[in-house]
N, C-alpha and C positions, 0 to 999 in steps of 0.2 A: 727502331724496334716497334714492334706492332703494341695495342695499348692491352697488355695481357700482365696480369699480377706475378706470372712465374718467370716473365722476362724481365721486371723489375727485380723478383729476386735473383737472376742474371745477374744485373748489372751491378747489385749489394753486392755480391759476391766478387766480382772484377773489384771492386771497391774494396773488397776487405782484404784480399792479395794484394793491392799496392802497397794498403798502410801496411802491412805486415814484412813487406819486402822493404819497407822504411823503417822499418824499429822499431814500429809505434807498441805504446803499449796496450795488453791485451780489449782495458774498457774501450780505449778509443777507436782499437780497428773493430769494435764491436758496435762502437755510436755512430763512426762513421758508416758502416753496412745497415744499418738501424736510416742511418740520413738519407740515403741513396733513397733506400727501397720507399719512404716517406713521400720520399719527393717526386717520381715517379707516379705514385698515388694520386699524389698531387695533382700534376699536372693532367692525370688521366681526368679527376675529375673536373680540372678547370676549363676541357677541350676537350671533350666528350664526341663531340664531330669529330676530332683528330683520326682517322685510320690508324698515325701511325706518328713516331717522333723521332727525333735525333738523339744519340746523345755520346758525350767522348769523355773519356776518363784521360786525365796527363800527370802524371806523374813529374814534378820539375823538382830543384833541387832543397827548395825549404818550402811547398805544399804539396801538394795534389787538386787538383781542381777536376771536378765535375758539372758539364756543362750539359743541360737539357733545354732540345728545341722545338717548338711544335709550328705547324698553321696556325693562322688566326690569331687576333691583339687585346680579344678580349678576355677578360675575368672574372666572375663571380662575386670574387669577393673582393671587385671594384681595385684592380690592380695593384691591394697591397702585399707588400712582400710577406711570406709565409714564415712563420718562427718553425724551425726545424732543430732540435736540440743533434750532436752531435757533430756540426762543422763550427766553423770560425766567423764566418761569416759567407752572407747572401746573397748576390744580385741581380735583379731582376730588370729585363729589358723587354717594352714593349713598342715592336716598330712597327712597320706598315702593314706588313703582310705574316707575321709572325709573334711567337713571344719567345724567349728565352731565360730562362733561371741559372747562372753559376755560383756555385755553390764550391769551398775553399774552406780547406782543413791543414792547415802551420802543421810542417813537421817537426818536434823538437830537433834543436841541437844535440848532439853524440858530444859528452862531456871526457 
C-alpha cells in the first residue's frame, strides 16, 4: 500500500472485520483497528523515502497477526520497538534491505 493515511484506515478496518468475525469484544476490535491504523503511521514516518509498503492481515486460530513491511533498515527512533496500545505484543525485525513490524492480538477462548 502506498504511504497514504486513508489506506491505513484501510487496513484498521480489515483489522476490525477479522477481530469481529472472532468474537472479540467490542473495546478490542476497536484497540485493535486504533493498533493498525497507529502503526501504519508509524512506519509511514520511520521511512518517509518508502513509496510504498507491505502488509498482510492473518487471521489463525487463537491470534490475528498483522504484519507490516517496508525498504530500508533504518529508524529514527534508533530501532526501538514502538509501544502501540491495543495488541498483545510486537516485533520488530530489521534485516538487510528492509524492516518489518508484526504485531499480534490473542484471541480469547469461547467458554
Amino acid at each position: 500500500m502506498d504511504a497514504d493515511e486513508r489506506l491505513a484506515a484501510a487496513a484498521g478496518g480489515a483489522a476490525r472485520y477479522m477481530a469481529d468475525s472472532a468474537g472479540m469484544e467490542n473495546s478490542e476490535i476497536l484497540g485493535l483497528q486504533a493498533a493498525v491504523v497507529a502503526a501504519c503511521k508509524y512506519c509511514f514516518k520511520c521511512h518517509s523515502a518508502a513509496k510504498s509498503c507491505d502488509i498482510a492481515l492473518q487471521r489463525l486460530t487463537d491470534r490475528i497477526e498483522i504484519e507490516l513491511s517496508f525498504p530500508g533498515k533504518d529508524s529514527p527512533e534508533g530501532k526501538e520497538k514502538p509501544s502501540i496500545v491495543g495488541v498483545d505484543e510486537i516485533e520488530c525485525e530489521f534485516l538487510e534491505d528492509s524492516s518489518r513490524m508484526r504485531m499480534i492480538k490473542r484471541i480469547p477462548l469461547a467458554i
